[in-house]
N, C-alpha and C positions, 0 to 999 in steps of 0.2 A: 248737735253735731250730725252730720250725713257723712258718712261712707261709703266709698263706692271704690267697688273692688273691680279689676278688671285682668281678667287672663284667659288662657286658651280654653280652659275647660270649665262648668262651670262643677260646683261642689258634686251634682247628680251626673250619671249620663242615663241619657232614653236608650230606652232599646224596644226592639217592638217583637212583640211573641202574640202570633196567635191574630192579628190583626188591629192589636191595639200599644198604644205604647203605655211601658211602665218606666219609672224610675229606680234607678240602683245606687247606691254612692258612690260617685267617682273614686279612686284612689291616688295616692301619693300626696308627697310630703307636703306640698303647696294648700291643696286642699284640708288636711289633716290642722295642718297648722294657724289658716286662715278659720275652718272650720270652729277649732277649739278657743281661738280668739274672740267670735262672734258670740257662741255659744256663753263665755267668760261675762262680759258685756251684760249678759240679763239681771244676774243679778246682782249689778255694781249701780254705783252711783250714776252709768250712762246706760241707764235701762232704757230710756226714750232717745237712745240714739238710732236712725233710721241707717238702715244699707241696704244695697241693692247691689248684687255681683252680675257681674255681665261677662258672658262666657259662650262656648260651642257647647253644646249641649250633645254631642259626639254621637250626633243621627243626622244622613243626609232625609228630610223628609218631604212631602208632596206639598204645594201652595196651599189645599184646602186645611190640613194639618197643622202648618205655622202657628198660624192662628190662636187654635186650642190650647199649643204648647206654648205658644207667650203667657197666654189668658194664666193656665196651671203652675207655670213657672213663677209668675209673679206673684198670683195667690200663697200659691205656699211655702215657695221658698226666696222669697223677695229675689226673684235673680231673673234675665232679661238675655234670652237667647239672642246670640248674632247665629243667622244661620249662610253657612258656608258648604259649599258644593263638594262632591268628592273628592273631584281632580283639585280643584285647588287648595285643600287639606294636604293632600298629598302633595302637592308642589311647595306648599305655604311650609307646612311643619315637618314631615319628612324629607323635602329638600331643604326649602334653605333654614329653617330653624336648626336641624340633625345634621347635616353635611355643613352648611356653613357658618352660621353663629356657633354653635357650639364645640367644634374643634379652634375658633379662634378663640372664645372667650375661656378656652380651658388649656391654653397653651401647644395646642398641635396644629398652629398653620398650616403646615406641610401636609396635612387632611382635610384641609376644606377642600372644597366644592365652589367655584364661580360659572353657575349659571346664570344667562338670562331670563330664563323662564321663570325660573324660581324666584330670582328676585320682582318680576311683575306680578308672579303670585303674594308674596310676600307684601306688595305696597296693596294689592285688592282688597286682601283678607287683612289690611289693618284700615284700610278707607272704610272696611264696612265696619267695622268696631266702630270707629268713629261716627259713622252714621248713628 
C-alpha cells in the first residue's frame, strides 16, 4: 500500500532563526490526527506501507534553499514541499479558503467573500500541488 497524503500544511513548519532553517511540528487537528495515524501503522500489520505527505511547508524561501528543503523533507520525514509565494498564501488561504469556502461550507453564506483574485490564487496554488 502507498499513501499519499496531501493538504495545506505539511506535519512540520520551517522557520528560519539565525540564518538557518529548522523544523517545528505544525499544529492542529489535521496534522495531529493524520499524524497519530501514520505513527499507528509501524507497528501494525502495514508496517511496509510507504507515504509520502505533500504540503506548504509554511516558509516563503529563496531558489538556492528549495532544494535542501525538499532533499530534508523527504529524508526525514517522507513529505514533499509545494513551495508557494507569500501573496498567494495569502490570497489562496486567507482569502478564498477563510472568506470563501469556509463561511459556505459551514452554513454563513451571507459571509463569504467573491473575489476574483482569490479565486485565480486559489486555481495557482492548487496547479502547483498538482504539479
Amino acid at each position: 500500500m502507498r499513501l499519499l497524503v496531501v493538504s495545506n500544511r505539511l506535519p512540520i513548519t520551517a522557520v528560519e532563526r539565525e540564518g538557518h532553517l529548522q523544523f517545528e511540528k505544525s499544529v492542529g487537528g489535521l496534522v495531529s490526527g493524520l499524524s497519530a495515524y501514520l505513527d499507528s501503522l509501524k507497528g501494525s500489520s502495514m508496517a511496509d506501507a510507504e507515504h509520502i505527505w505533500v504540503g506548504w511547508p509554511g516558509i516563503t524561501v529563496g531558489r538556492r534553499e528549495k532544494e535542501k528543503l525538499r532533499r530534508d523533507l523527504l529524508t526525514r520525514l517522507q513529505a514533499h514541499p509545494v513551495f508557494i509565494s507569500e501573496k498567494d498564501m495569502g490570497s489562496f488561504y486567507l482569502g478564498f479558503c477563510n472568506r470563501t469556502i469556509w463561511p459556505l461550507f459551514h452554513y454563513f453564506p451571507d459571509r463569504a467573500t467573491f473575489d476574483g483574485d482569490y479565486w485565480k490564487s486559489y486555481v495557482r496554488v492548487n496547479e502547483r500541488f498538482r504539479d
